[in-house]
C-alpha positions as CSV (number, residue, x, y, z in Angstrom):
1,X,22.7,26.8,-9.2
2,X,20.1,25.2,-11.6
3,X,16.9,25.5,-10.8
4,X,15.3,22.4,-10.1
5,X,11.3,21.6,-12.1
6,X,8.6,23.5,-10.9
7,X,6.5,19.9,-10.7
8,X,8.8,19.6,-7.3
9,X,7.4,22.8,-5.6
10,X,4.5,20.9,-4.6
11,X,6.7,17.4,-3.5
12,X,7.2,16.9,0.4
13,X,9.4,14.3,1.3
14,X,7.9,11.7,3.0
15,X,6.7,12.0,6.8
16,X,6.9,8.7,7.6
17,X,10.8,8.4,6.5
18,X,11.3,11.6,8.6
19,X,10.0,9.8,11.9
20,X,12.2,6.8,11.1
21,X,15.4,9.1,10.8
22,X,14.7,10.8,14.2
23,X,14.4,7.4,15.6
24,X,17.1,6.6,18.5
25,X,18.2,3.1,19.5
26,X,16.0,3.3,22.7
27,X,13.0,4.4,21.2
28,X,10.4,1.7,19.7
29,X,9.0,1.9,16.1
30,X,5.6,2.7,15.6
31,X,6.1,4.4,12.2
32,X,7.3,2.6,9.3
33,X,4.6,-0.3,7.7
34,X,7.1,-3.1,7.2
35,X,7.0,-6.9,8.4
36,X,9.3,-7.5,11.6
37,X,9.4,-11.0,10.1
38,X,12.3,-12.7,7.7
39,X,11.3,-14.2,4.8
40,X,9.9,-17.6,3.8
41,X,13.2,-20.1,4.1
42,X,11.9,-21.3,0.7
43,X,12.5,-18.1,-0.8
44,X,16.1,-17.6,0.5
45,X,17.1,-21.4,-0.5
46,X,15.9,-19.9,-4.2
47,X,17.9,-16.5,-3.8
48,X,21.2,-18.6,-3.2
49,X,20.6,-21.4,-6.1
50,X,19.7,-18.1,-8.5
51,X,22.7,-16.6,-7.3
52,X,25.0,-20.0,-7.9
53,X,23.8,-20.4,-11.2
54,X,24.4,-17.1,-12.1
55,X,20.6,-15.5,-12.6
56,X,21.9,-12.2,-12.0
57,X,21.4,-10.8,-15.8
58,X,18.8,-8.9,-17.2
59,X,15.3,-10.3,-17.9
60,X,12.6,-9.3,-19.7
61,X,11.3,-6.4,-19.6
62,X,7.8,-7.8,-18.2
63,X,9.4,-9.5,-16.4
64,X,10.8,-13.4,-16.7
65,X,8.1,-15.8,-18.4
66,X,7.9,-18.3,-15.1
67,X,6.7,-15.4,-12.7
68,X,4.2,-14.1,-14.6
69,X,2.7,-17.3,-15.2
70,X,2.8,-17.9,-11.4
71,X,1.4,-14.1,-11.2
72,X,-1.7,-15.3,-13.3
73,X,-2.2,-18.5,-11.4
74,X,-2.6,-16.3,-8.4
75,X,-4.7,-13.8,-9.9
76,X,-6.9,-16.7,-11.4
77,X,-7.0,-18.7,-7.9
78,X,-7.1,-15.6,-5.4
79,X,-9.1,-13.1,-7.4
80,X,-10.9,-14.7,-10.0
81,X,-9.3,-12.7,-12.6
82,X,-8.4,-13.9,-15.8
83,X,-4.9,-11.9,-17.0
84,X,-2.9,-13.6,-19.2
85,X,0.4,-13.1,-18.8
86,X,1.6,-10.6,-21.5
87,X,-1.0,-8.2,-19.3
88,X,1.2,-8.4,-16.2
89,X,4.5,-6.3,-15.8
90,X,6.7,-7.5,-12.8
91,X,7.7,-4.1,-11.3
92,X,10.8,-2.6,-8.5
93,X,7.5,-2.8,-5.7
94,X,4.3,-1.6,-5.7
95,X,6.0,2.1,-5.9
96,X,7.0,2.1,-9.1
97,X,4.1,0.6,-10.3
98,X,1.9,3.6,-9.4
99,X,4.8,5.6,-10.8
100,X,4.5,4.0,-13.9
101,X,0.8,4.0,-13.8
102,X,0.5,8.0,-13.5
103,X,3.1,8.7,-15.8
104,X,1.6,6.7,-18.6
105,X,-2.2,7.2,-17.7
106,X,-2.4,11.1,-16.3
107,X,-1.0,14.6,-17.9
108,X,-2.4,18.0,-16.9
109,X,-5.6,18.4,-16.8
110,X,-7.0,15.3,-16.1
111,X,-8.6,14.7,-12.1
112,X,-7.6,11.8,-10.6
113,X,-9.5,10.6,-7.0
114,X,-7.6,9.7,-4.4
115,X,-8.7,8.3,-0.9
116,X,-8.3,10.8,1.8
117,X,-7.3,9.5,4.7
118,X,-4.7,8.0,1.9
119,X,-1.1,6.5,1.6
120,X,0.8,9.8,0.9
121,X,2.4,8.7,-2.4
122,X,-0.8,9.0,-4.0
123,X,-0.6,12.5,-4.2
124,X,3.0,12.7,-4.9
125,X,2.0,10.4,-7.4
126,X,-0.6,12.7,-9.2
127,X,1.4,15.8,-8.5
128,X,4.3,14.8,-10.2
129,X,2.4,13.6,-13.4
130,X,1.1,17.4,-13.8
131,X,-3.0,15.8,-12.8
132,X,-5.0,17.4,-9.9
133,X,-5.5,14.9,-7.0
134,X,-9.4,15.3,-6.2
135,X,-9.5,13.8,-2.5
136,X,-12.3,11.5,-1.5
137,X,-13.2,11.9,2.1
138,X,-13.7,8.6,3.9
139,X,-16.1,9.1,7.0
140,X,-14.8,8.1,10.2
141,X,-18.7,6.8,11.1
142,X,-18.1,4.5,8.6
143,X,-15.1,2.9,9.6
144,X,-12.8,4.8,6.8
145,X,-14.6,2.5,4.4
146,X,-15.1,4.5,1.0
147,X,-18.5,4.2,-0.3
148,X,-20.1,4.0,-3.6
149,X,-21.5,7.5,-3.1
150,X,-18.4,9.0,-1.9
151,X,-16.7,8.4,-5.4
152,X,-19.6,9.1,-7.2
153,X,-20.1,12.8,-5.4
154,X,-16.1,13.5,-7.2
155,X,-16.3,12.6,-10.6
156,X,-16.6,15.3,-13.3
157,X,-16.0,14.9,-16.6
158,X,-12.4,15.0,-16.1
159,X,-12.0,12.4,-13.9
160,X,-9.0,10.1,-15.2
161,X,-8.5,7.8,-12.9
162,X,-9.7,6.7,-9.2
163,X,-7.0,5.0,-6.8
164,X,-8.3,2.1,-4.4
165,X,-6.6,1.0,-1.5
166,X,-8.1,-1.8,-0.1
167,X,-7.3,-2.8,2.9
168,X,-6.3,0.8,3.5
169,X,-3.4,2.7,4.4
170,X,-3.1,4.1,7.0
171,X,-6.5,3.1,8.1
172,X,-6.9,-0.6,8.6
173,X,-10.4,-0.3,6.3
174,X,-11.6,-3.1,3.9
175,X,-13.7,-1.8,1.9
176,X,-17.5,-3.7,1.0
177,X,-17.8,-5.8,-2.1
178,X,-21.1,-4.0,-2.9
179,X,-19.3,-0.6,-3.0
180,X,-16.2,-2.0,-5.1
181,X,-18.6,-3.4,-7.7
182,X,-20.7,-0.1,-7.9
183,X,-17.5,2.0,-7.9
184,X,-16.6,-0.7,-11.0
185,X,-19.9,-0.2,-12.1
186,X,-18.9,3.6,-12.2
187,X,-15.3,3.3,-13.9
188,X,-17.4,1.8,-17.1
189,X,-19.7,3.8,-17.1
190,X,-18.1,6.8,-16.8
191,X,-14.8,5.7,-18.5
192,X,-11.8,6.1,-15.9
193,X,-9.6,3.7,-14.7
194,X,-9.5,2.0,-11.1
195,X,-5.6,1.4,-10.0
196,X,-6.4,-1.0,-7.1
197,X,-3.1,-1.1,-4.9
198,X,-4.7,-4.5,-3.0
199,X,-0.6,-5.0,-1.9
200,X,-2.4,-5.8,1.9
201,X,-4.5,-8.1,0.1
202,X,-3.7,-11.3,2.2
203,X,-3.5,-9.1,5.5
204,X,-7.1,-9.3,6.4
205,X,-8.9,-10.5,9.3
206,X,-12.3,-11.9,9.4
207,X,-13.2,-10.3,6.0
208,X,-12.9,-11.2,2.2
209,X,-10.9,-9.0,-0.2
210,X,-12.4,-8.2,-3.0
211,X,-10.9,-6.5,-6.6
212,X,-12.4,-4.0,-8.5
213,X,-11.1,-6.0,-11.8
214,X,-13.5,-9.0,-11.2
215,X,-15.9,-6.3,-12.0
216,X,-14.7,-4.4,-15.0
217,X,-11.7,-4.4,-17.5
218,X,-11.2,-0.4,-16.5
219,X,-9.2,-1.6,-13.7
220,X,-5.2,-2.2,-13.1
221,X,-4.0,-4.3,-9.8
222,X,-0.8,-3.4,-8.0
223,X,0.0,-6.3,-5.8
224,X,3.1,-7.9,-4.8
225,X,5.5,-9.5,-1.8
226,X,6.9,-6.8,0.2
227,X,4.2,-7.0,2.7
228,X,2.6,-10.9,2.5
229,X,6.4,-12.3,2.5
230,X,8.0,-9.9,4.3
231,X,10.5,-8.7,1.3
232,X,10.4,-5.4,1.4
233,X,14.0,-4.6,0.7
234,X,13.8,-7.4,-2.5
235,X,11.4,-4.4,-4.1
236,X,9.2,-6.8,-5.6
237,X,5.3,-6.0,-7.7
238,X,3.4,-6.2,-10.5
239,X,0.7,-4.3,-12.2
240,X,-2.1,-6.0,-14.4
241,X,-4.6,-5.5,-16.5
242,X,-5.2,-5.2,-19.8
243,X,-2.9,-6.2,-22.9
244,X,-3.0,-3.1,-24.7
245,X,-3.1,-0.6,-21.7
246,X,0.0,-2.8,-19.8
247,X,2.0,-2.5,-23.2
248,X,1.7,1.0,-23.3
249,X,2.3,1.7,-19.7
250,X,5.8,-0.7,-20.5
251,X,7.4,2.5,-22.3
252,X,7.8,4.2,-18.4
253,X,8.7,1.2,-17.1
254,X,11.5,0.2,-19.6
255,X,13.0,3.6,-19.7
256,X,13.3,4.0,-15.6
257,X,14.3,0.5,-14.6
258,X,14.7,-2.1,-17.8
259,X,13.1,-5.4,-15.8
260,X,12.7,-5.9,-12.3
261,X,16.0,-6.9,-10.4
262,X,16.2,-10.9,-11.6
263,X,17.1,-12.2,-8.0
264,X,14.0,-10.6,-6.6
265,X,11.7,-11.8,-9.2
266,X,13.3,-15.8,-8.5
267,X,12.4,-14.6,-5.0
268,X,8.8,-13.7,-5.9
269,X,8.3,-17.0,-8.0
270,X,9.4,-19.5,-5.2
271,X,6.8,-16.9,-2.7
272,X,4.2,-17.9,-4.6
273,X,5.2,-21.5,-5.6
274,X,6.2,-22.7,-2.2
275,X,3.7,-23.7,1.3
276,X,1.8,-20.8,2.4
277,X,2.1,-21.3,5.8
278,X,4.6,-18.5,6.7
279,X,1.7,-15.9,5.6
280,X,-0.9,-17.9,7.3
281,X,1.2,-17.7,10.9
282,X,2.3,-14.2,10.3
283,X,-1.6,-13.0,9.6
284,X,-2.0,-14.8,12.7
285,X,0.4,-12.7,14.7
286,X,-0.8,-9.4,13.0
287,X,-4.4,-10.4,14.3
288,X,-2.5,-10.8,18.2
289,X,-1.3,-7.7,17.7
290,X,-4.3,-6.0,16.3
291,X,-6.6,-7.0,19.3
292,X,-3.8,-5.9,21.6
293,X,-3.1,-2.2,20.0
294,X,-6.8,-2.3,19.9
295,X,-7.9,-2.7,23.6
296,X,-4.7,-0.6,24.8
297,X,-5.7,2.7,22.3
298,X,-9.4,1.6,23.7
299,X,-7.3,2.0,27.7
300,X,-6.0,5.2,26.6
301,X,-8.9,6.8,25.4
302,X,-7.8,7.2,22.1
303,X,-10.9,6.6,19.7
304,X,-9.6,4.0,16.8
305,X,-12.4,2.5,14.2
306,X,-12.3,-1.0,13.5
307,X,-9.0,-2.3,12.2
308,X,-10.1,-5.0,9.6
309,X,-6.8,-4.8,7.3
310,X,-3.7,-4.3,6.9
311,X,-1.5,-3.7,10.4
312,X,-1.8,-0.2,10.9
313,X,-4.1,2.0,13.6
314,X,-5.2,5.3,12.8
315,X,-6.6,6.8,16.2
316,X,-7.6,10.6,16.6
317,X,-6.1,12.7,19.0
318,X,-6.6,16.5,19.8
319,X,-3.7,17.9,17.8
320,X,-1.7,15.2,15.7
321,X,2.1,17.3,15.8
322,X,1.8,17.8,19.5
323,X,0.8,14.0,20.1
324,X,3.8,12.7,17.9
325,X,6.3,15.2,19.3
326,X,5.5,14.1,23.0
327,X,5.1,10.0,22.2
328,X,9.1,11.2,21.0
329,X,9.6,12.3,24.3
330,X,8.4,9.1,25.8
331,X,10.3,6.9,23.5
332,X,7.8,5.9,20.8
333,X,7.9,7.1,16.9
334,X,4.4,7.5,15.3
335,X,3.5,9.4,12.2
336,X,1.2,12.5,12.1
337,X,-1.6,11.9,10.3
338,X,-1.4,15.0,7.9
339,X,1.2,13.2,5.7
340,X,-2.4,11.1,4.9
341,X,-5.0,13.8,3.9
342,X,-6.6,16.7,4.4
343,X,-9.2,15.4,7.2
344,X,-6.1,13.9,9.2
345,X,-4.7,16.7,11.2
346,X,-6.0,15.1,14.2
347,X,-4.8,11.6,13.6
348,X,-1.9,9.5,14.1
349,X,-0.7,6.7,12.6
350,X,0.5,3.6,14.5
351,X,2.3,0.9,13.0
352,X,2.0,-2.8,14.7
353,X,4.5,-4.6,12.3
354,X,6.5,-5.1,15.3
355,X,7.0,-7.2,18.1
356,X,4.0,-7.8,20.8
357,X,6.2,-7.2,23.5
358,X,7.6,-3.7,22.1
359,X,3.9,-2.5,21.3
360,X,2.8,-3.4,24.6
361,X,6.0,-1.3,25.7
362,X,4.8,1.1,23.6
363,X,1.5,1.6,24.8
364,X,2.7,1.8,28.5
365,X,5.2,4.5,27.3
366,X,2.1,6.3,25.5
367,X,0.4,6.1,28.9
368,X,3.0,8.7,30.2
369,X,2.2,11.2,27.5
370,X,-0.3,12.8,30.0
371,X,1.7,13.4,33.0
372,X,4.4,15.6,30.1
């Protein structure tokens, strides 16, 4: 048998995809971060017109001219960030993008920091680009909400690169403007780039999202529609940032996937072109189903920190693999937290992109856990 690459000793598949395949029909779904919801009707009216007319060739490589020009409309209106759009590259979801983004931006030897608690491709990420992930502890007093002086502590002098993830995965943090711009403030100063994955951007409650490239042109965004439109499965992003830096991180791109799949990037144009109401109502559910996971982890007396972002709880329990192996037993699917970080072996993750009345069923499972 040939051997496979060294770079894959370090790879674990992910835990989050292992909870979903042990999932049985009677069990309910606390585990994987996806939308319960369909998509926009807009957007499917679009898919089946492209389809009709026969948009099912290839594109350009950036991605078709109409969608990136929607891209920088949003980037202008939302984020107050001037891209043009030659700097934006449509991408197959916010995955490959930070694919692309390590493969053309790290090699060995450089340190890139990532947040720790963190989404658990960020690593893989890093790993698989031959860098050496430098984790930035998050404090739990603080609500998971890096700091300016928790970056600042990591940085050496061969510090390549910082991931942001705000609001945070698996956390629910959203981070402060004064820290983003300080951490900006750093990434000039010191001369590394910020790849801000804001892809929870619109899923916010009661706080303002800020982006790390209003602040300085060291900075790449990853956003997209898997999680504001519900179209995960379209496999949908962008990255952008600067002209000469997006042009060089194209050679990756165009030699793993060509362009973007052309129905999903129709898909992503009428998203953004079309009423905004569907993500206004489905914010509006996650925020129902915030304050109930909220008050039910507060019942069980799980400690959770405030859950600002995103749709995801992160409460700490005495031993993470135990908790998740006996919520199995009572019927629910969570995700350990060590898949996150190094500070995580005592956390779970819970997931409420699902239905109020299956986390409320949840939670009343959970309550059971005791008497196992």
């Amino acid at each position: 048998m040939v051997e496979p690459a060294k770079r894959l000793d370090s790879i674990e598949l992910s835990h989050i995809r292992k909870m979903f395949e042990v999932c049985d029909e009677n069990a309910i779904s606390l585990g994987i971060g996806e939308p319960d919801f369909d998509i926009p009707g807009n957007v499917k009216i679009a898919i089946n017109k492209a389809l009709d007319d026969g948009f099912t060739h290839y594109t350009h490589n950036k991605g078709f001219l109409e969608l990136r020009e929607e891209i920088a409309k949003k980037l202008k209106n939302d984020n107050s960030l001037s891209i043009d759009p030659d700097s934006i590259m449509v991408t197959v979801g916010g995955s490959e993008g930070l694919y692309v983004c390590s493969q053309g931006l790290f090699e060995k030897g450089d340190e890139v920091l990532i947040p720790d608690p963190g989404f658990l491709s960020y690593k893989a990420c890093v790993d698989l680009a031959e860098a050496t992930p430098v984790a930035v502890e998050a404090q739990i007093n603080n609500d998971y909400k890096l700091t300016f002086e928790d970056v600042q502590n990591k940085i050496s002098s061969k510090t390549k690169a910082f991931i942001m993830n705000s609001p945070s995965n698996p956390t629910g943090a959203v981070m402060d403007k004064k820290d983003i711009k300080a951490i900006a403030d750093l990434a000039t100063d010191h001369d590394f780039m910020i790849i801000s994955d804001e892809i929870y951007e619109k899923i916010i409650y009661n706080k303002k999202h800020y982006s790390p490239a209003q602040f300085t042109d060291n900075a790449i965004v990853i956003n997209g529609f898997s999680k504001t439109y519900a179209m995960t499965g379209l496999r949908i992003a962008y990255l952008a940032g600067q002209n000469e830096v997006i042009d060089e991180l194209l050679k990756v791109h165009q030699y793993t996937t060509a362009c973007a799949s052309s129905i999903s990037q129709v898909a992503g144009y009428e998203a953004l072109k079309g009423p905004q109401n569907h993500v206004n109502s489905m914010v509006s559910e996650f925020k129902r189903r915030r304050d109930l996971i909220t008050k039910s982890l507060d019942d069980l007396g799980l400690e959770c920190t405030s859950l600002d972002g995103a749709f995801y709880a992160f409460p700490q329990v005495e031993n993470a693999a135990e908790y998740v192996q006996k919520a199995v037993e009572v019927g629910v699917i969570t995700v350990p937290g060590s898949g996150f970080g190094q500070t995580c072996e005592c956390n779970v993750r819970m997931s409420y992109a699902n239905s109020y009345e299956n986390i409320e069923e949840a939670m009343n499972r959970l309550e059971k856990i005791d008497l196992i």
